[in-house]
N, C-alpha and C positions, 0 to 999 in steps of 0.2 A: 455588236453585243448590246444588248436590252438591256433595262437597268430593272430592278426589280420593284413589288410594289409598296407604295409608304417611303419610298428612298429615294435620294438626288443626291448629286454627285457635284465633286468641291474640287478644284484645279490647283493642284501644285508646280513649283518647278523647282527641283532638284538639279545643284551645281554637278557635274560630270568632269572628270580626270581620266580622261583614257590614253594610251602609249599611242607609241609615235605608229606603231602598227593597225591600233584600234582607230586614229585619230584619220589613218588613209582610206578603211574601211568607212568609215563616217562621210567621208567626201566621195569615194565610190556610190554610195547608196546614192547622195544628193543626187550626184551628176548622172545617174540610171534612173531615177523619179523624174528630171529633168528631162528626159529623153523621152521616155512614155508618155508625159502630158505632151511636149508639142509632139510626139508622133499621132497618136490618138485625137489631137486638137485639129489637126490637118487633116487629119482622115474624115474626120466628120465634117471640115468644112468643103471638101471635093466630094463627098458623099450627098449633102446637102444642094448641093451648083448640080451634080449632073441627074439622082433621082428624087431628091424633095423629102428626104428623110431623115431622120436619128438614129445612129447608134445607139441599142440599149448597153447598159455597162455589163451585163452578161456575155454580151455580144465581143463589148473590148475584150471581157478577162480571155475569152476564147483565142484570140489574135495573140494572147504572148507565147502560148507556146513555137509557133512560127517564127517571131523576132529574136525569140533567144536561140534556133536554130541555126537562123542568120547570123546573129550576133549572139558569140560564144561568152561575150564578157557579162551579158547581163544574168549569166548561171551566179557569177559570184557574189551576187547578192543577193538578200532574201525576196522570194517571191509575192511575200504576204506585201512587202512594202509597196510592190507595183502594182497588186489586186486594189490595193488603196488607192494610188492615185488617180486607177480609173474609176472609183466610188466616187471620190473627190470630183474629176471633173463631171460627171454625170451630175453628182449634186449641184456641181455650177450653173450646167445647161438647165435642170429644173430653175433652177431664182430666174436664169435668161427666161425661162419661156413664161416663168407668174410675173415677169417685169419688178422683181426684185432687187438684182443688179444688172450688170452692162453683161456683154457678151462675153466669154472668158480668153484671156488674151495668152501668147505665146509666153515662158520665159525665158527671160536671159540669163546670160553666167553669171555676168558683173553686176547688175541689177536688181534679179531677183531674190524673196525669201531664199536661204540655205537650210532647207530645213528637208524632214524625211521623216515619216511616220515608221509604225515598228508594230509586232504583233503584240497585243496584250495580254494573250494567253500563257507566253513564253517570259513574259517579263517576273523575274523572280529578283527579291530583294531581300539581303541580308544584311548585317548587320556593315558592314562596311565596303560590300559590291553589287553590284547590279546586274544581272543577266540578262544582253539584249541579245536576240537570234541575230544568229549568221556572224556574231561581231565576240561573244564571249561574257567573261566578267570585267565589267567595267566599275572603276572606283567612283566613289561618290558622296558629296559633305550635305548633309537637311542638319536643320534644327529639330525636323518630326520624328519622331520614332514607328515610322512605319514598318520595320521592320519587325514591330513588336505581335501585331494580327497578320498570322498566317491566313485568317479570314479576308480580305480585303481584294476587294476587284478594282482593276483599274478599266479607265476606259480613254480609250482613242490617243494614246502615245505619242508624241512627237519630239524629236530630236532635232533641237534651234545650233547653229552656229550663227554666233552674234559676239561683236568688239571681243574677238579672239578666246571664246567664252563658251563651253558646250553646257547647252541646257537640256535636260530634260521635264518636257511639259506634260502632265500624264491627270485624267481624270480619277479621284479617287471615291466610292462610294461613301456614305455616311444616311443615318437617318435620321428624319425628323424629330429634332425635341419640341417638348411642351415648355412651355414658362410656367414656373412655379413662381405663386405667391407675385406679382405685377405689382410695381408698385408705385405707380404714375403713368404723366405723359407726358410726353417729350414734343416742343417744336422746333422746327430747326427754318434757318433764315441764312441763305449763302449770300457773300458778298465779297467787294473788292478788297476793303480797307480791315474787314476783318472775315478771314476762310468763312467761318460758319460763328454764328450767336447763336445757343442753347439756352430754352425758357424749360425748364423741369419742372410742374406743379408735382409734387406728393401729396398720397390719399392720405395720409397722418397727420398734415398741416393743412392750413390756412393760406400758405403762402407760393408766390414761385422762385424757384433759384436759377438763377442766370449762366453762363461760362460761355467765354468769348476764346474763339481761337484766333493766334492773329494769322495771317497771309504770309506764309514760309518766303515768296516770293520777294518780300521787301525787305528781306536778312543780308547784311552787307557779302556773307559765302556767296548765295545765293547769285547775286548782283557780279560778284566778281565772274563766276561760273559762266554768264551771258553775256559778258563782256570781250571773255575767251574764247567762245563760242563765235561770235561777231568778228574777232581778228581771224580765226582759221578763216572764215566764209567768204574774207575778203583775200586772205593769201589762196585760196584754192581757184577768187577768179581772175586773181594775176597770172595763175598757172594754166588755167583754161584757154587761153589768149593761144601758150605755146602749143597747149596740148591740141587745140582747132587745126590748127598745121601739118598735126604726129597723122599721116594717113599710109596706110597698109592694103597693099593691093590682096586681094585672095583670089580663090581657087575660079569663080565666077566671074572671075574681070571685074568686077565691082571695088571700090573704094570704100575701105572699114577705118573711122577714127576709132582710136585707145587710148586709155587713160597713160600718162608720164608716170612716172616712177615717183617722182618727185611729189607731183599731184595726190595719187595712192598713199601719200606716206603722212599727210597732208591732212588727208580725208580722212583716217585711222585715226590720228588724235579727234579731231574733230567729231567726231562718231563716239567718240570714248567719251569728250565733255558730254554731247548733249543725253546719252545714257547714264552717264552720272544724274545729270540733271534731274530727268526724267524718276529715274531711282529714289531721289529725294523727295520728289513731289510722291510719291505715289505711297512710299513710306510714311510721309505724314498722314495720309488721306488714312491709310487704314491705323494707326496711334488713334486719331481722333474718333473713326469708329467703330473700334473694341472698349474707348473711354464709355462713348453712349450706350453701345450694348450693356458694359454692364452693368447701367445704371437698372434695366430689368425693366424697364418700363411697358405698358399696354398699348401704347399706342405709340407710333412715330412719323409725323406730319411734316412733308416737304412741299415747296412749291413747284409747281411746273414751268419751269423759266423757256422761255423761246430764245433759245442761245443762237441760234439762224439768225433771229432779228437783231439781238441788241449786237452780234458782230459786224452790220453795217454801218453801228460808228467807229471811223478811222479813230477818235480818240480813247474810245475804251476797250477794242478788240484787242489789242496784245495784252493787256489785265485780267478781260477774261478769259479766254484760251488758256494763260498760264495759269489759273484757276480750277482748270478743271471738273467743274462740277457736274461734271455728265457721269464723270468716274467717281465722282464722289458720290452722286447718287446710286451708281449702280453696287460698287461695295455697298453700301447702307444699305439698300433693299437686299441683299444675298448674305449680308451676314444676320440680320434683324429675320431673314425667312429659315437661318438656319435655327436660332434658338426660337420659334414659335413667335415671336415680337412682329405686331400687323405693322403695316407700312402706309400711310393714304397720302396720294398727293394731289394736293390740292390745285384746282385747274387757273391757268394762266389769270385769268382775268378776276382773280379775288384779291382784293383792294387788303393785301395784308397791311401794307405801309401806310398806307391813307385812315385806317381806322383806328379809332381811340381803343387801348385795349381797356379802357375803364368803364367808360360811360359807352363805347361804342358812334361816337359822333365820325361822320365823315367826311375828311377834307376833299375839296374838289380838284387843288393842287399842291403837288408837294415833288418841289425844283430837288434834284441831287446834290444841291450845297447845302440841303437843307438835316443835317447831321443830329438835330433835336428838334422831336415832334412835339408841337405845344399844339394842346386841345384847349382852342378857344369857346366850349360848351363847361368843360367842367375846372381846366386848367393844369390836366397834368403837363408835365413836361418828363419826354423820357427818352432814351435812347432809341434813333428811328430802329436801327437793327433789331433793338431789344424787342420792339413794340410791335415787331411784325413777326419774329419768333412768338409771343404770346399769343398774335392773333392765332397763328397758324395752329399753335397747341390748342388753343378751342375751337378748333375747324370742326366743323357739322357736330357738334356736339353744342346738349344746355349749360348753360349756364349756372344753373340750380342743380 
């Protein structure tokens, strides 16, 4: 489905409550989507070894009516899902062939996403269920009231099972707004010791106004959370020691290890912390900016950081990782594009922290314990953070 024109489409995921009958259906689909990628993945690479060619996806969709003659079980699920995953791995094979990504790999039971796409023409939502094909009405909790525009298209559906949890993730349209009325610019300056520094000039003053977020990361919750994290990761590889041993002969004469019970049970809470975790972070990230957005401003200036680079130091890569600010950039630019608010980011090599945002003077070194910037030309003294949020607010832009 096409989106139409003047319009982009904004991601939800809606909580899911389905019976113990909807919930077998749920895991049918996975495990028949699961089937058709590696059947279809294998077919093209014995196709590939003996004539030197690709399956086009038209060509896959052609081949299920054959497999579900063969195999009676795959009637019981909806057809649209498996038209999809031979989209999906076609689209894989294009990134393979622009050397986009790696080659597309088989998946596993235990291993891979659980997840299964859905037709979006059928998805109908009311006020308290959800109509997926093949599967029924299914119950469901948002904070949105989507059900209120019978207008609304969704686009490319998919159904996550994740830490015992049915999501559905589904593209929703919307259309571009205008900012009315701008009423500054915003710069923004990420860091360790503090998430993000906010330099705000408004067109009605003289002056800028500052706000410091601190780093949720250094919250004693937080701290405890990683801590429990660390104990499961060490109890699951005491259990790994037994579980190396657990081997099961199959059908093939080959030797399969599986996970212990014990291990599984293990791995569950464990999976449940670091999505809590995860949850947290990513909560604060967008608190902080819908703050920014609605300050309304005309411009909003980030810098280009080489997070590649600076994670080859052993002592600051676990800091910044849990920082985040990849994801922090990219909410910022997709919420800031949703109200009309421009975004520029400024390129790696602009000496935000080295320059005076007064006088403009440039130091030629400034050491990371160096926590307050003194310009030996004019003599301010200011917070580094602060001082590189200012620069960045006046990036390519006069002065005057």
């Amino acid at each position: 489905m096409k989106m139409t024109e003047n319009k982009k489409c904004v991601g939800y995921k809606i909580r899911l409550y389905p019976t113990k009958e909807q919930e077998a259906m749920f895991f049918k689909h996975i495990n028949c989507c699961r089937y058709i990628w590696n059947y279809m993945l294998e077919l093209q690479n014995k196709t590939y070894e003996v004539e030197k060619r690709h399956i086009g996806v038209f060509d896959m969709m052609g081949l299920l009516y054959h497999l579900k003659n063969e195999n009676k079980w795959l009637r019981e699920v909806s057809s649209t899902s498996l038209r999809i995953i031979c989209r999906d791995l076609d689209k894989a094979f294009d990134a393979f062939f622009e050397k986009i990504c790696r080659h597309p790999k088989f998946k596993s039971k235990h291993k891979s996403k659980l997840s299964f796409p859905t037709r979006a023409e059928r998805l109908c939502i009311s006020e308290t269920t959800i109509n997926v094909e093949k599967i029924g009405r299914v119950r469901y909790k948002t904070d949105r009231n989507l059900h209120m525009d019978n207008t609304l298209k969704f686009y490319n559906p998919r159904i996550i099972y994740t830490n015992n949890k049915w999501i559905l993730s589904v593209g929703v349209e919307y259309e571009s707004q205008v900012l009315q009325n701008p009423t500054g610019r915003v710069g923004i300056d990420l860091g360790i010791k503090n998430l993000a520094t906010i330099s705000y000039f408004y067109n009605d003053c003289n002056g800028n106004d500052c706000g410091y977020y601190k780093n949720i990361n250094h919250d004693k919750y937080m701290k405890r959370l990683e801590r429990k994290s660390i104990h499961y990761q060490r109890v699951m590889s005491r259990k790994m020691r037994v579980n190396n041993c657990y081997k099961v002969e199959c059908d093939d004469g080959k030797y399969r290890r599986y996970d212990s019970n014990n291990y599984k049970k293990v791995k569950q809470l464990h999976q449940r912390v670091e999505a809590r975790i995860a949850n947290i972070r990513l909560n604060y990230i967008h608190h902080i900016t819908r703050d920014i957005v609605n300050l309304k401003p005309e411009v909003i200036t980030m810098e280009d950081l080489k997070v590649s680079n600076m994670l080859k130091n052993p002592k600051l890569a676990p800091h910044i990782s849990k920082a985040c600010w990849r994801k922090f950039r990219d909410i910022m630019t997709h919420k800031a594009d949703m109200h009309g608010i421009q975004v520029q980011i400024a390129p790696w090599w602009f000496p935000s922290s080295k320059n005076c945002s007064c006088c403009g003077h440039k130091k030629r070194k400034l050491g990371l314990d160096e926590r307050v910037y003194r310009c030996k030309k004019c003599g301010l003294e200011i917070d580094r953070d602060l001082n590189a949020a200012i620069n960045l607010q006046w990036f390519n832009y006069d002065r005057t």
